[in-house]
C-alpha positions in Angstrom: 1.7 21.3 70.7 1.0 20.7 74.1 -3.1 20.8 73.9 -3.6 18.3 71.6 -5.2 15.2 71.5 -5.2 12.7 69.3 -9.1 10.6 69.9 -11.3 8.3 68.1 -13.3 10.1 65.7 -16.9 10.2 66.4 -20.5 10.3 64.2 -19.9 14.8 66.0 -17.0 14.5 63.8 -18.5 13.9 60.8 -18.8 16.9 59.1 -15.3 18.0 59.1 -14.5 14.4 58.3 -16.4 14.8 55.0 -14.2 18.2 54.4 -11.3 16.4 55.1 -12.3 13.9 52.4 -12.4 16.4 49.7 -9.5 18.2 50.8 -7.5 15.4 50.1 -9.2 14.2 47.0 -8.1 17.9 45.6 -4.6 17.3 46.7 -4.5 14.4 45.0 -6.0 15.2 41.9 -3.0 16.7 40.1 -1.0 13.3 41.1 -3.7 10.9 39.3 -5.6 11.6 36.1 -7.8 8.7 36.3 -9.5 10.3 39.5 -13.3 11.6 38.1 -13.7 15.4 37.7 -17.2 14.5 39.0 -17.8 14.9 42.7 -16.3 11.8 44.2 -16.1 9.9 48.0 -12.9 7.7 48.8 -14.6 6.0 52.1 -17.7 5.6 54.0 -16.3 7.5 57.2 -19.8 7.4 58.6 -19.7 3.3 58.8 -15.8 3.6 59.5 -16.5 5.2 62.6 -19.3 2.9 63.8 -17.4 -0.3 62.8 -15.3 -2.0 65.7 -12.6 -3.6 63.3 -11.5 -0.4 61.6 -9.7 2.3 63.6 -10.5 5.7 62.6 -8.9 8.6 64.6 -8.4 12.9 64.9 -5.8 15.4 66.3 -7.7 17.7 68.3 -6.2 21.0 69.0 -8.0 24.1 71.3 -11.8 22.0 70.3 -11.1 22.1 66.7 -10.2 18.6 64.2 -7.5 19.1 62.5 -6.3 15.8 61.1 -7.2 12.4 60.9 -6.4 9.1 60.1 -7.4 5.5 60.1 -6.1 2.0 60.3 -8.8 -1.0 58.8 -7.9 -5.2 58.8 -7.3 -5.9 55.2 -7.0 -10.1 54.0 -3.8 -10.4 52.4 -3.1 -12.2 49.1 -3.0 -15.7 49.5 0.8 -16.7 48.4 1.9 -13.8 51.5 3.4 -14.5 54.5 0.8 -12.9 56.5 -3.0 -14.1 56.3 -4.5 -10.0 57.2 -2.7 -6.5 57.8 -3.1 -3.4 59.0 -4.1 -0.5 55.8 -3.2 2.8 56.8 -5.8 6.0 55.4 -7.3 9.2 55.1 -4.6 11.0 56.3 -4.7 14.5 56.1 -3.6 17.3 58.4 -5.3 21.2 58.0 -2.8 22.9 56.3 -1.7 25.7 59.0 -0.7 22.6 61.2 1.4 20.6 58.9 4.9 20.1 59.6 4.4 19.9 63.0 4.9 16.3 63.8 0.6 15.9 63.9 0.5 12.8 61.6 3.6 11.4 62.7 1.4 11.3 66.3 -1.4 9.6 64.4 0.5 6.9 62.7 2.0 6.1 66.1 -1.8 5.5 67.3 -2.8 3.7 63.9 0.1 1.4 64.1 -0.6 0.4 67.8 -4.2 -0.5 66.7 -2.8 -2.6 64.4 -0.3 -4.4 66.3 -2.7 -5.0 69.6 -4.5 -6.1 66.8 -2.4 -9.4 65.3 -1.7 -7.2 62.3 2.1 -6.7 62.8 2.7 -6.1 58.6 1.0 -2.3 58.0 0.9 -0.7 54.5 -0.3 2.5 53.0 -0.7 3.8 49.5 0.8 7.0 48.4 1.6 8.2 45.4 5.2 8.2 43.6 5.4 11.8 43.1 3.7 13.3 46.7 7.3 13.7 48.2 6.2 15.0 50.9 3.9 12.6 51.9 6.6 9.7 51.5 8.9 11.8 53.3 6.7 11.8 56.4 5.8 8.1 56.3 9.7 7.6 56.1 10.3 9.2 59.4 7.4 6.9 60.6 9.9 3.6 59.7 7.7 2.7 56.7 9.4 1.8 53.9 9.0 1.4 49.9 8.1 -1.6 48.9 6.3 -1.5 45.0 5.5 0.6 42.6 2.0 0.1 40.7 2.6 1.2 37.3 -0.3 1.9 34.5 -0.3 2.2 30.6 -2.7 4.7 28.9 -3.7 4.5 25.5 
């Protein structure tokens, strides 16, 4: 895709952003049934935009958004190696443009943040049955590393 661009989102972006949001809470729905059926908001993209130590990014294509991401300093437990990292988020990719290497492009962007950042571990959540997802964020070099596990009674 040669017009794209990958850019930091800005407060213009906004809108879609919010979109985006609930796009991907839908998706993600059927993989969680502790999520609320009640209208719900994963992040405060408004203040994620404006704040210097989070990252937050779009693929632009012919003027339009059409994925995002973002990368955010987390502190790490304290018996880790590492005192912070990098927390990858919010990724999601309009539907006509997935498969197309789009989010493999953000990561790319997200993870250089984080290294010219000190933050040189990254993780990301996703969950245990969105194959798809951890099939893309395999061909991005991350790897499995825990699986959170929950009782309900």
């Amino acid at each position: 895709m040669k017009d794209l661009l990958i850019r930091d989102a800005r407060p213009v972006d906004l809108p879609v952003l919010l979109k985006f949001e609930q796009e991907l809470i839908k998706a993600e729905r059927p993989f969680d049934v502790t999520i609320k059926d009640t209208p719900i908001s994963y992040y405060d993209i408004e203040s994620y935009i404006k704040n210097q130590d989070i990252k937050v990014v779009v693929a632009e294509y012919k003027n339009q958004v059409i994925s995002s991401g973002y990368a955010l300093k987390k502190r790490a437990s304290d018996f880790l190696r590492h005192d912070f990292y990098g927390h990858l988020g919010f990724m999601y990719t309009v539907e006509e443009f997935r498969g197309k290497g789009i989010n493999k492009k953000i990561v790319e962007v997200l993870k250089d943040w984080c290294f010219a950042n000190n933050l040189n571990e990254i993780r990301l959540k996703v969950y245990y049955e969105n194959e798809s997802a951890i099939k893309a964020y395999q061909k991005a070099k991350f790897v499995c590393h825990m699986i959170e596990m929950r009782l309900d009674n």
